[in-house]
GUVO-533274 format. One record per residue (C-alpha): x, y, z; residue number from 1; residue in one letter. Coordinates in steps of 0.001 Angstrom, whole numbers, plus 500000, padded with zeros to 6 digits. Layout:
((X Y Z) NUM "A"),
...
***
This chain:
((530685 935674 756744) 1 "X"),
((532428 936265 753391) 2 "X"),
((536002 938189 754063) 3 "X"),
((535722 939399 750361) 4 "X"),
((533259 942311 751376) 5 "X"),
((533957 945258 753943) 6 "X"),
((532666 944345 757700) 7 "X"),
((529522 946467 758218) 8 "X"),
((527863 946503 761550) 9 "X"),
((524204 947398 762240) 10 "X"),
((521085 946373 764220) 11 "X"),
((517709 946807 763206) 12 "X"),
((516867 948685 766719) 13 "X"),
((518970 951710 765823) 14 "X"),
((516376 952924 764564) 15 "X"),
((513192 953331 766991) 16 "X"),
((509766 954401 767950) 17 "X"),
((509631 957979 767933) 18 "X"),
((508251 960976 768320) 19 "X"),
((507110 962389 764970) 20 "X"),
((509130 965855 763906) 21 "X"),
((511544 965337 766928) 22 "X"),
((514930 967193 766022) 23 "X"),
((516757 963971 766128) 24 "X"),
((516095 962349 762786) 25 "X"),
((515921 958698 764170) 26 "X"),
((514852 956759 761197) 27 "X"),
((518151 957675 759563) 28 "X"),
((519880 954463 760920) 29 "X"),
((517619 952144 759332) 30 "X"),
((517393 954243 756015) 31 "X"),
((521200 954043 755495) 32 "X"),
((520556 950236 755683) 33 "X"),
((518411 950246 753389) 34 "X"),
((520962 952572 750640) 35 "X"),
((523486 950427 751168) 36 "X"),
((521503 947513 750745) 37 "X"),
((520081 949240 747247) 38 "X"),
((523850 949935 746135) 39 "X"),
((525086 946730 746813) 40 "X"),
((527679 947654 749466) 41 "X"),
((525452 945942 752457) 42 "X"),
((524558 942286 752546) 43 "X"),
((523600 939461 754440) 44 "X"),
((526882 938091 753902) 45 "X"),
((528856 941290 755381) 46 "X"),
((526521 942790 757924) 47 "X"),
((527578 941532 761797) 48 "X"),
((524876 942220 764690) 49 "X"),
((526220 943611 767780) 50 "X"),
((525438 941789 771016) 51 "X"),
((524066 943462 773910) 52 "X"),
((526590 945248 775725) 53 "X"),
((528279 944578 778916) 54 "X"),
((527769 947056 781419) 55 "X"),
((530796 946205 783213) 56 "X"),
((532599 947190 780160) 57 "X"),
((530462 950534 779649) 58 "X"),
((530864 951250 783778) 59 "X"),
((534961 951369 782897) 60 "X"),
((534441 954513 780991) 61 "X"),
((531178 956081 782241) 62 "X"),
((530535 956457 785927) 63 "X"),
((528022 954037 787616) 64 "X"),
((525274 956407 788977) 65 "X"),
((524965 957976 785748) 66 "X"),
((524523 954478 783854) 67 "X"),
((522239 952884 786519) 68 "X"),
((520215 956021 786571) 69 "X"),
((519360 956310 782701) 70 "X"),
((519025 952614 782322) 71 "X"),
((516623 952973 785110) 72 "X"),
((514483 955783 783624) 73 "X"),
((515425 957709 786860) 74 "X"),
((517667 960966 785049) 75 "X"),
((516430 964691 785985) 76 "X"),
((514201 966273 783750) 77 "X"),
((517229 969089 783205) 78 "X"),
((519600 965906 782493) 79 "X"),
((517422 964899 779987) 80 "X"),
((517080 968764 778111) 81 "X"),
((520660 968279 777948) 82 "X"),
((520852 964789 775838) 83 "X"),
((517477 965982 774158) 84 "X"),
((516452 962622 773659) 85 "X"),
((512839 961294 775318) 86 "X"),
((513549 958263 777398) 87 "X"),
((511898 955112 776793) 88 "X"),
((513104 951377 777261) 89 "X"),
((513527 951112 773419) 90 "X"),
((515895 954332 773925) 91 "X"),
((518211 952418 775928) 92 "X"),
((517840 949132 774206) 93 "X"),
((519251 951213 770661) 94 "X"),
((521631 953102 773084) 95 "X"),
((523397 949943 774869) 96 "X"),
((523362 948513 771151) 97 "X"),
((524588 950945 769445) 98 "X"),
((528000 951038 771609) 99 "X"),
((528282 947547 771826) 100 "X"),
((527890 947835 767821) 101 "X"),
((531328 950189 768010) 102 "X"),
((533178 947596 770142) 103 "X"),
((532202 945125 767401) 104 "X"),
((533728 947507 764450) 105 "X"),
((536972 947866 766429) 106 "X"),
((537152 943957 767094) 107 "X"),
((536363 943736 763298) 108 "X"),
((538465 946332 761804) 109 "X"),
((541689 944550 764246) 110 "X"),
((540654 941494 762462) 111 "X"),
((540652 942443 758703) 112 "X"),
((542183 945849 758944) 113 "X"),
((539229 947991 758672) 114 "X"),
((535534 948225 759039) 115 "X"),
((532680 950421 759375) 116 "X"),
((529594 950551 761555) 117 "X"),
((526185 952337 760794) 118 "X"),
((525703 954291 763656) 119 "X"),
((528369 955580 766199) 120 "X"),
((529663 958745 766874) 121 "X"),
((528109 959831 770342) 122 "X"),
((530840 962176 770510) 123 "X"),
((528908 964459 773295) 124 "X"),
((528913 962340 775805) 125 "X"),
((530893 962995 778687) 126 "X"),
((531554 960645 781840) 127 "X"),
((529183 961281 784204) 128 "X"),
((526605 962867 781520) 129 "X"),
((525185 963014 778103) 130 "X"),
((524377 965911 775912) 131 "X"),
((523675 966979 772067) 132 "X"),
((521847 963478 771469) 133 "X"),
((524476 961720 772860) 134 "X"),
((523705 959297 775827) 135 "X"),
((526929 957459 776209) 136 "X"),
((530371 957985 774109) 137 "X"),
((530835 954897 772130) 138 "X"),
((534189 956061 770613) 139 "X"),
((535286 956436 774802) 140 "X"),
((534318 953080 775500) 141 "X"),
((535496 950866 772818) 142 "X"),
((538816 953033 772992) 143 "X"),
((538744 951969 776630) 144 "X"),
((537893 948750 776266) 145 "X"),
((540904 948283 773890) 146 "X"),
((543702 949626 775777) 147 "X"),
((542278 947715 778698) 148 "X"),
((542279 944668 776806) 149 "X"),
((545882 945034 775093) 150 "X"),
((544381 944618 771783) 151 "X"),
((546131 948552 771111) 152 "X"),
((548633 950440 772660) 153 "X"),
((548051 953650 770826) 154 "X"),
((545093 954835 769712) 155 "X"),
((543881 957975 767940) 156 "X"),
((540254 959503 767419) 157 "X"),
((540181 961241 764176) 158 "X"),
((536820 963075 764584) 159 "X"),
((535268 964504 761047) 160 "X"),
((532131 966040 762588) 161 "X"),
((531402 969661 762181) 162 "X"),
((531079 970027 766215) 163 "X"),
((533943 969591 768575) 164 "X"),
((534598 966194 769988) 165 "X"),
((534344 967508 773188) 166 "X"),
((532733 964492 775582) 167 "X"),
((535233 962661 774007) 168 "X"),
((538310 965380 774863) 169 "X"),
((536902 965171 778476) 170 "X"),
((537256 961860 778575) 171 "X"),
((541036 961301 777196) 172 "X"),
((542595 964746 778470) 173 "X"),
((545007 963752 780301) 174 "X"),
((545790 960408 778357) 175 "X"),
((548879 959262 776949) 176 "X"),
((547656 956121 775012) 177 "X"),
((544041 957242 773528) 178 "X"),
((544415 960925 771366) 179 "X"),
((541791 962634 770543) 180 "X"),
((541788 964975 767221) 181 "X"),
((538745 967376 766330) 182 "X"),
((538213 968843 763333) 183 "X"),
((535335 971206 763752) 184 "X"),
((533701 974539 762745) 185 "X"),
((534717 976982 765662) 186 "X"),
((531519 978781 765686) 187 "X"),
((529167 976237 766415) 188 "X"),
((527898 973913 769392) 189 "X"),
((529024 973197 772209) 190 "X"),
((529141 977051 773039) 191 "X"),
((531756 976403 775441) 192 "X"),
((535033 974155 773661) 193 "X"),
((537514 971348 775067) 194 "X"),
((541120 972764 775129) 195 "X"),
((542618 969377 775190) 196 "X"),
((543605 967287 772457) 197 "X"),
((544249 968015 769399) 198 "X"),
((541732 970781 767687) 199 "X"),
((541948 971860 764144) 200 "X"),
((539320 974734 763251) 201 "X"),
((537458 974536 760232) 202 "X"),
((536100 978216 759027) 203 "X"),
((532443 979051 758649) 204 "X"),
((531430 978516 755419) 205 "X"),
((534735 976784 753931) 206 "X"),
((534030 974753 750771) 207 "X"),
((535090 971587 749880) 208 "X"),
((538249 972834 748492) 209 "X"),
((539478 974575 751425) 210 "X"),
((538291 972134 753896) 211 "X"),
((540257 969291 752518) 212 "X"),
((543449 971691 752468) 213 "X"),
((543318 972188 755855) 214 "X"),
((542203 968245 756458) 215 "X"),
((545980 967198 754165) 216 "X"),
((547868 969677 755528) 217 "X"),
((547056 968411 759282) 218 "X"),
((546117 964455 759227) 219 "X"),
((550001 963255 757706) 220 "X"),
((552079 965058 760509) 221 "X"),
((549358 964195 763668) 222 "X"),
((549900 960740 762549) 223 "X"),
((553871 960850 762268) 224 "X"),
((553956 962541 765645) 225 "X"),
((551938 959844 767316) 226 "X"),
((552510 956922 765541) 227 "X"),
((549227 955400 766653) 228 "X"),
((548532 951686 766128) 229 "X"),
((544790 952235 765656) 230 "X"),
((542384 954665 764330) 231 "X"),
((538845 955429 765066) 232 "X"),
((537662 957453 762319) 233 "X"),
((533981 959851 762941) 234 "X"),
((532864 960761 759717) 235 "X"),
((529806 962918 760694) 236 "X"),
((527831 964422 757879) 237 "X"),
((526817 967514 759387) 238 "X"),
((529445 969533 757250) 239 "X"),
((527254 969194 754370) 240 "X"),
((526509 972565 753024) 241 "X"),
((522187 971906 753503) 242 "X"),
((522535 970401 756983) 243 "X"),
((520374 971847 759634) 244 "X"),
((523131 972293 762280) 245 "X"),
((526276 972571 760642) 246 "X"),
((527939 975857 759194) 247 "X"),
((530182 974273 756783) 248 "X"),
((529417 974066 752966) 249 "X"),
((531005 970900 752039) 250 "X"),
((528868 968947 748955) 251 "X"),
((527971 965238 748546) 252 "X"),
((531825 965159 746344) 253 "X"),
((533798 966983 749070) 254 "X"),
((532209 964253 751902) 255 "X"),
((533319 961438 750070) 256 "X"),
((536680 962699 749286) 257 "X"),
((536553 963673 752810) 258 "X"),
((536359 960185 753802) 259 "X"),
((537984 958283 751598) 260 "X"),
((541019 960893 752040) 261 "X"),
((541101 960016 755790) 262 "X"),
((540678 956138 755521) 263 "X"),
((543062 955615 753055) 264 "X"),
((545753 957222 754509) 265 "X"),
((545123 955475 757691) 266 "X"),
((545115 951853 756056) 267 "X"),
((548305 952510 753652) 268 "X"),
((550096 952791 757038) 269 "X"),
((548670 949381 757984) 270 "X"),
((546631 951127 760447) 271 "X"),
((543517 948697 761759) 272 "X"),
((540477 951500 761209) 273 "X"),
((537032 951438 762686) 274 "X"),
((534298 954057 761445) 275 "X"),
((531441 955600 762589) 276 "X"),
((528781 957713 761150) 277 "X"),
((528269 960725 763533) 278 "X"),
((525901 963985 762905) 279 "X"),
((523822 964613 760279) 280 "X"),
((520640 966938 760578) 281 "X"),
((517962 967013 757661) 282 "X"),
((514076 967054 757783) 283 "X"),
((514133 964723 754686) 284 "X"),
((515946 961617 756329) 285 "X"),
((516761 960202 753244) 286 "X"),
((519072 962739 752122) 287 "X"),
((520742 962213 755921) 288 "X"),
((520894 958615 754885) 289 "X"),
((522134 959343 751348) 290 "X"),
((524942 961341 753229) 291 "X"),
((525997 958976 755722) 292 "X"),
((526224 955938 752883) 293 "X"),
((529297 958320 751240) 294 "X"),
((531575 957089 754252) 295 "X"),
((530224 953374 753323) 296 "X"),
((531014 954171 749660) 297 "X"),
((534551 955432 750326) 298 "X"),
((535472 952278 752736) 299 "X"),
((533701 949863 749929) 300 "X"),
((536234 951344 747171) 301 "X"),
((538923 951301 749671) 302 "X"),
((538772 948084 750996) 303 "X"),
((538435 946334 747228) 304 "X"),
((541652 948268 746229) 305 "X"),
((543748 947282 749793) 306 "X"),
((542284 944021 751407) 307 "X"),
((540104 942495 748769) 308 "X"),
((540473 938620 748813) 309 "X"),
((539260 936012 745965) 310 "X"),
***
């Protein structure tokens, strides 16, 4: 691999067999690949493949029965409402992947100081159940996995999404060593909200401008409080002001000052950072995919100006 271009993680079976007009807009994973491909920013020489993941390490965040049973096909039909995802063995094939794809951006972004996946973000996801698309929290278990491993002492979970973090708050409420911050729009899914961690409300409707007041005026002192030692970083895209399930009005130019805002701060602290793509809702999955590559954009200027090597 050449260490001169940004770490990008993906898998061709993010992106599945599915069912035509489902809510979920599926194809978006293997659209962004192909963006980023068309700008430039993804290549052969930059893109790592995940493995397939361990379930040992996925069974030291989420609980047993509820791993065996959705591997197995063997959920409730009201468990499965919840997620809102059809099963099917290519489901958890792209599933499994796609957090053993977020363990690979952390190991990558501890090795060169930051790096960014193209999926991620299954922020929904609580222990013993999924929900809002979200199966199992990849952001829970590579934080796990870690702290478990010594690889960080400290970590925080700077979640960008428009919805609260809140499988992820469930998971690291009473934690010491994994943080998790939420910036999110209060009136908005999930109906009922996580009172841990840290939770910074975003108004309905705020623009780019006064979303990325409220984004400087909070990130600085969260980090000089905690003094983490690394960052996961959930750059959903749902805060767009034409997504279909956000009720933020940020633009194409307030995402990608969004971003590269939060990364950049991170990494002038020397802070190893691993992102993920989260939500983003659009009939036209292009435009989802157009979205997403802004976070891609952002790292790829970043990482030229702070750890490009000849």
């Amino acid at each position: 691999m050449n260490v001169a271009l940004l770490p990008l993680v993906f898998h061709p079976h993010y992106s599945i067999p599915f069912p035509a007009g489902h809510r979920f807009p599926m194809s978006k994973f293997r659209l962004l690949a192909e963006t980023l491909r068309e700008q430039g920013i993804l290549t052969d020489d930059n893109e790592y493949q995940p493995s397939p993941l361990s379930l040992t390490v996925l069974m030291q965040a989420h609980e047993k029965g509820y791993v065996q049973r959705f591997i197995r096909g063997e959920l409730t039909s009201q468990e499965q409402n919840v997620i809102g995802l059809p099963w099917s063995e290519w489901l958890v094939e792209r599933t499994l992947r796609a957090v053993s794809g977020t363990i690979l951006t952390s190991e990558l972004a501890l090795q060169h100081g930051m790096a960014c996946h193209l999926a991620g973000g299954t922020h929904h996801a609580h222990p013993s159940h999924g929900s809002g698309f979200c199966i199992f929290n990849d952001l829970a278990v590579a934080a796990l996995a870690m702290i478990e491993s010594g690889k960080a002492n400290k970590i925080l979970i700077l979640d960008c999404d428009v919805h609260q973090g809140d499988g992820t708050i469930a998971f690291f409420k009473d934690s010491t060593n994994i943080i998790p911050v939420s910036w999110h729009c209060e009136e908005n899914y999930p109906q009922i909200k996580q009172t841990a961690g840290i939770n910074i409300v975003i108004p309905k409707g705020a623009n780019d401008q006064e979303y990325l007041s409220i984004l400087k005026s909070t990130l600085p002192m969260i980090l000089a409080e905690h003094q983490p030692d690394f960052i996961f970083y959930d750059a959903g895209v749902d805060v767009h002001k034409d997504d279909r399930l956000g009720y933020v009005n940020l633009t194409d130019d307030g995402i990608f000052a969004r971003d590269k805002y939060v990364i950049e701060t991170c990494v002038a602290l020397n802070l190893p950072t691993a992102c993920v793509i989260g939500g983003g809702y659009d009939r036209q999955e292009e435009k989802v995919a157009w979205r997403h590559s802004l976070l891609h954009q952002a790292a790829d200027q970043i990482w030229k100006e702070y750890f490009f090597r000849f």
